[in-house]
C-alpha positions as CSV (number, residue, x, y, z in Angstrom):
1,X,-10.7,66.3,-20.5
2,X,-14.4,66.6,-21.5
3,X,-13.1,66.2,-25.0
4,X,-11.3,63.0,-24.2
5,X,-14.0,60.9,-22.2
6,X,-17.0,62.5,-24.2
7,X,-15.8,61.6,-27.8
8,X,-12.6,60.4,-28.2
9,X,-12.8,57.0,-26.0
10,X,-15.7,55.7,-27.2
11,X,-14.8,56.8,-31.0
12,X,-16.0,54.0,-33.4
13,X,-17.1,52.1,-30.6
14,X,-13.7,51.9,-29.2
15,X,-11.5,51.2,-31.6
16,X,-8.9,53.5,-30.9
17,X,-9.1,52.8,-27.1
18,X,-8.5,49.4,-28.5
19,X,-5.6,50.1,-30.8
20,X,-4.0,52.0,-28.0
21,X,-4.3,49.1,-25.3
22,X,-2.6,46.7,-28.1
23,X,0.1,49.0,-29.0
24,X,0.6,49.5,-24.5
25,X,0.3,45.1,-24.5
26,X,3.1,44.5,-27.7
27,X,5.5,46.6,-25.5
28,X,4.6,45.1,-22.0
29,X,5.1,41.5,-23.6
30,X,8.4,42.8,-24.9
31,X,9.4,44.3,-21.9
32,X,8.6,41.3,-20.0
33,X,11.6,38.7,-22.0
34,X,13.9,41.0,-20.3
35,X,14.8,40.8,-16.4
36,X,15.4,43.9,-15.4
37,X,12.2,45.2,-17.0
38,X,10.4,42.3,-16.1
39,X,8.9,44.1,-12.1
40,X,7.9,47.4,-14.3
41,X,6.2,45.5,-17.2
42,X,4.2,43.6,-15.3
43,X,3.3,46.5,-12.9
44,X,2.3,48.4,-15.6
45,X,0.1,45.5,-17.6
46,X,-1.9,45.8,-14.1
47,X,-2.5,49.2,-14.1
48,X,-3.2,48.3,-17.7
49,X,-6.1,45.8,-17.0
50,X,-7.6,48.3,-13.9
51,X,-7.6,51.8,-16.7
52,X,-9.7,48.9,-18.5
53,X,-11.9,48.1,-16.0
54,X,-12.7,51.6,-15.0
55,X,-13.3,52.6,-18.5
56,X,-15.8,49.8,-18.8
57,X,-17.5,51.4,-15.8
58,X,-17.4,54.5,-16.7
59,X,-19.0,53.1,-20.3
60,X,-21.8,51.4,-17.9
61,X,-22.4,55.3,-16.7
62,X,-22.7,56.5,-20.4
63,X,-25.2,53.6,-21.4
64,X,-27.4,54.9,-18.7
65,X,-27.6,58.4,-20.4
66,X,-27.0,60.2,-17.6
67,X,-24.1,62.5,-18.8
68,X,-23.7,64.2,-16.1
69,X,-22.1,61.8,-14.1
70,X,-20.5,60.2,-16.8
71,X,-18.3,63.6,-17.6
72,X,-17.9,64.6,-14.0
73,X,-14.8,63.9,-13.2
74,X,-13.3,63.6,-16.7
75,X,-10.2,65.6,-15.3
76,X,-9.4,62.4,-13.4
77,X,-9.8,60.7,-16.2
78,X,-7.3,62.8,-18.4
79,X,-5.1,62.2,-15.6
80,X,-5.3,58.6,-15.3
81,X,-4.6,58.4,-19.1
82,X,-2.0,60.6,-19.6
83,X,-0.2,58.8,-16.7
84,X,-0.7,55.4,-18.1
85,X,0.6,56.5,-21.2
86,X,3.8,58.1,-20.0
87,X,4.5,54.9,-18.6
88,X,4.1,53.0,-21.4
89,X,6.4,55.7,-22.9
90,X,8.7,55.0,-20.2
91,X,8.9,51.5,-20.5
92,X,9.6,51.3,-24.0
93,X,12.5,54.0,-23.7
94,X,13.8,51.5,-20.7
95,X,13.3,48.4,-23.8
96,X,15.3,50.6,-25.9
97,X,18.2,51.4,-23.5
98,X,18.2,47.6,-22.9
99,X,19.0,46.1,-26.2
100,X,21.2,49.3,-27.5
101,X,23.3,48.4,-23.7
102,X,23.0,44.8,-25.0
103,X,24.4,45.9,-28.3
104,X,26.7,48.5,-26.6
105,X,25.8,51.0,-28.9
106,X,24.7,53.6,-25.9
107,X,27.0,54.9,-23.6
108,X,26.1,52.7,-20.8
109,X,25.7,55.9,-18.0
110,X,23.4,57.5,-21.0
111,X,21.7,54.7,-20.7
112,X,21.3,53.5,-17.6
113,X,20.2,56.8,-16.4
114,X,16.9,56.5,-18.8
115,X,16.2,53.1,-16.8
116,X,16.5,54.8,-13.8
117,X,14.3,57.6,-14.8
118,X,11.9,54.9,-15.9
119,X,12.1,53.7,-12.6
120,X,11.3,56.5,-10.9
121,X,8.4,56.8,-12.9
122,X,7.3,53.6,-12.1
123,X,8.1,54.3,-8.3
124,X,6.8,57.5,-7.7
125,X,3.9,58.7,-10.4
126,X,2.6,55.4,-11.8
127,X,1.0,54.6,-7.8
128,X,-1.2,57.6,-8.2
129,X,-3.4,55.7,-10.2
130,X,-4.7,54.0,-7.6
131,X,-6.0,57.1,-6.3
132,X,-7.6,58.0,-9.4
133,X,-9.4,54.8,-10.3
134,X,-10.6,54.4,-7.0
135,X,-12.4,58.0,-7.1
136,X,-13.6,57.1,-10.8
137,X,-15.4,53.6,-10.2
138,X,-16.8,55.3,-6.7
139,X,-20.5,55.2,-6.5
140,X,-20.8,58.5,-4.8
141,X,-20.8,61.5,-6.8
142,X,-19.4,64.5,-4.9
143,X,-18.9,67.2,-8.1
144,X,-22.2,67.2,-8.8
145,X,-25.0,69.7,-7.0
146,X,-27.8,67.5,-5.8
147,X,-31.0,68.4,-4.6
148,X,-29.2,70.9,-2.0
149,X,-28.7,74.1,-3.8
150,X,-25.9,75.0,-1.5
151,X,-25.5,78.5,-3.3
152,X,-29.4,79.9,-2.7
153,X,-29.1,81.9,-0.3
């Protein structure tokens, strides 16, 4: 998680943060020309635009050179990514199962069961994220040891 916050987002000043987010955006704007994807896309593209914001936050953190507090809840972060990015997953394997149903080259309960799957998704883990950004763009830091040494005794 350390590995993920500490190097890898802000690798090349960005760029592959940035390259991920456009690859997330082509599929939201496909996903969006179809109805019945149309809720989830949009749903996502917001949790989208809020990962951005707290990463920019978190960035603000970094600039200050105070480390600490920029890595201390880096599990958080993992969390918030990897469930961003199995939505995104999920969305594009509900695009998919669209146009092959459009095309009937699926069979359509084969099918129909990956958009409900994606649904779920959307439904039931995707929410958590509010959770998790709100604890990561919180001002107060509670997994870091301030001047209390709570263990000398």
């Amino acid at each position: 998680s350390q590995d993920l916050l500490g190097r890898k987002v802000s690798l090349a000043n960005g760029k592959a943060m940035g390259l991920l987010s456009g690859e997330i955006i082509d599929c939201i704007t496909e996903a969006i020309s179809h109805e019945k994807l149309r809720k989830y896309a949009n749903q996502l593209a917001s949790e989208l635009k809020s990962y951005n914001k707290t990463l920019q936050h978190l960035f603000g953190i970094a600039q200050t050179g105070d480390t600490e507090r920029y890595l201390s809840d880096a599990a958080l972060f993992l969390e918030l990514t990897g469930t961003i990015i199995i939505a995104w997953q999920w969305l594009a394997i509900g695009l998919a199962s669209e146009k092959a149903l459009a095309k009937n080259e699926l069979e359509r309960d084969f099918a129909q069961s990956k958009i409900e799957t994606m649904k779920f998704y959307f439904h039931y883990e995707l929410p958590k994220t509010t959770g998790l950004t709100t604890r990561l763009m919180d001002e107060e830091v509670i997994t870091i040891l301030g001047e209390i040494d709570v263990f000398d005794n």
